[in-house]
N, C-alpha and C positions, 0 to 999 in steps of 0.2 A: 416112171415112179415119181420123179420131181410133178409134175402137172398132177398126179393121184393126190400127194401130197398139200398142193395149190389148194386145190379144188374142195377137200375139206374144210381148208383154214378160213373162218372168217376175214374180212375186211380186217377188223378190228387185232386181230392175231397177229394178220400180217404187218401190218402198222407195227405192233409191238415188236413183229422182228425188226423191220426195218430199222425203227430205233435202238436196239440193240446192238445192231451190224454199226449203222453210223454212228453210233458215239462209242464204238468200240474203235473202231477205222480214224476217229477223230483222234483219240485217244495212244493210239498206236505209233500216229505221223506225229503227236506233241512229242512224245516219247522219244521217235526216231531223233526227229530234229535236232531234241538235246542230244541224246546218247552218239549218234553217227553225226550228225552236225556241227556240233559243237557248242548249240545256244543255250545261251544260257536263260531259263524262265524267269520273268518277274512275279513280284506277287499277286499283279493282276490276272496276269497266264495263271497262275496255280490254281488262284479262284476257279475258273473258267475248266480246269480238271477237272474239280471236283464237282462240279453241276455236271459234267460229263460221266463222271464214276456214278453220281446220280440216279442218272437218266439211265444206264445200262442197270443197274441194281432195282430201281422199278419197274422197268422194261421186262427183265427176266423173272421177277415175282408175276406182272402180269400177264406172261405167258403161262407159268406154272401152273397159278390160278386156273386159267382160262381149260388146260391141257388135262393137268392132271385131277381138277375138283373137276370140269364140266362144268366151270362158272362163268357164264355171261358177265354178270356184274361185276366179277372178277377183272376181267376183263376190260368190261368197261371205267373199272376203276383206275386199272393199271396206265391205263392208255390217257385218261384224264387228269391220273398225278403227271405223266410223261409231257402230257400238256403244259403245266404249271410248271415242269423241272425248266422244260425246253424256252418259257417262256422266263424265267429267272436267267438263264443263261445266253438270251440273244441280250437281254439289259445290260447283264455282267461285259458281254462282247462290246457293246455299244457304247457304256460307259470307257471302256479302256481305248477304245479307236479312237472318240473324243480325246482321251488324254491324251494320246500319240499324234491328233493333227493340233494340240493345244488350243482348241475349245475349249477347256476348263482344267483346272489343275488337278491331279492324281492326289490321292491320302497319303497323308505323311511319310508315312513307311515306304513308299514308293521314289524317294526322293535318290535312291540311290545309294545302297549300302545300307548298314546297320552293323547287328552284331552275330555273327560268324558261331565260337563258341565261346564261353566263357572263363577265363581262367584264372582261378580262385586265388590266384598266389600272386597275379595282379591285375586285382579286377579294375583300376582306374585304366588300364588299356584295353582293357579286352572289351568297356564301354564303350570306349572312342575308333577303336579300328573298325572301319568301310569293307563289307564284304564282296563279294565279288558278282551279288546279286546287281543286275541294271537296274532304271532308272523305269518306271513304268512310261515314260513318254521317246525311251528310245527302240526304234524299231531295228530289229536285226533282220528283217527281212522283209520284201515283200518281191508281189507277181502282177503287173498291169495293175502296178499303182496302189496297193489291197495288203494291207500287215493281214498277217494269221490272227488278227484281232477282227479285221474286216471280215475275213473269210467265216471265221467262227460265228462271228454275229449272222450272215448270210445263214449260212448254215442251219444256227439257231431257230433263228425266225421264219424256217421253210420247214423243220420238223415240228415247229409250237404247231405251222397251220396243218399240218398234214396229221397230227395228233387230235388235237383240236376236232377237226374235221370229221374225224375217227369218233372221236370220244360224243361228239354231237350225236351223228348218224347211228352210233347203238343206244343212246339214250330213247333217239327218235324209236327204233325201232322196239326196245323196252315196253316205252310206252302204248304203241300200238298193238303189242302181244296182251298187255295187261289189259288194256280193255277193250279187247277181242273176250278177251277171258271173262272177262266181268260183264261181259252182254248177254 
């Protein structure tokens, strides 16, 4: 049934799952990490969800497209934005590993704390108290030497080319139907 199923899906489909699967799975372990780990995300991680919530949120429109209209271009759009999500999100990654080996300094707000919540009865403290958010250039973890910043950025930049890749190869082949057609 699985191989039946294969064997319909375009190239292009499958690429669309696959990024779906992987920036769900990416998505899942940020999650875990905080929730059962105990780490706590910076702002820079947060970013780096959300090009992930991205990616899965085009990814599954251009399945939708692809499945339920019977749209190639569909398709090949999905897979093309997926490209551009995946390719914002290895930058996002790359950018914050830099911060973390101090290559360059992280944006303000990453300096380590801020403000928590507000409290209107004394807002001169609740300005000044340091939340429990880190430091975008401290790593709480890593594996052969690699923050989840490294990892993510890898990650990133193997699904831009493999989207990418995708998003070419139905254009190529777009255009080869079209002027087949038009001969």
């Amino acid at each position: 049934m699985i191989k039946a199923v294969f064997h319909r899906t375009s190239f292009t489909e499958r690429t669309l799952g696959l990024a779906f699967l992987a920036s769900g799975a990416m998505l899942a372990g940020a999650h875990l990490f905080e929730k059962v780990g105990g780490f706590v995300p910076c702002i820079l991680c947060l970013n780096q969800r959300e090009a992930h919530w991205t990616a899965l949120a085009v990814a599954a429109a251009g399945l939708l497209a692809s499945r339920l209209f019977r749209s190639k271009l569909g398709a090949a759009a999905g897979v093309g934005a997926a490209a551009l999500v995946y390719a914002v999100s290895a930058g996002l990654a790359f950018y914050h590993t830099g911060v973390e080996y101090g290559y360059w300094p992280g944006p303000a707000i990453c300096a380590g704390g801020g403000v928590d919540a507000i409290d209107l009865d004394n807002l001169s403290e609740s300005l000044t108290r340091k939340s429990d958010a880190p430091s975008c250039d401290d790593v709480q973890w890593r594996f052969l030497g690699v923050s989840m910043a490294g990892y993510n950025m890898l990650a990133s930049a193997g699904l831009f080319a493999l989207t990418l890749f995708a998003a070419l190869t139905e254009t190529r082949a777009a255009k080869r139907t079209r002027n087949g057609a038009a001969a």
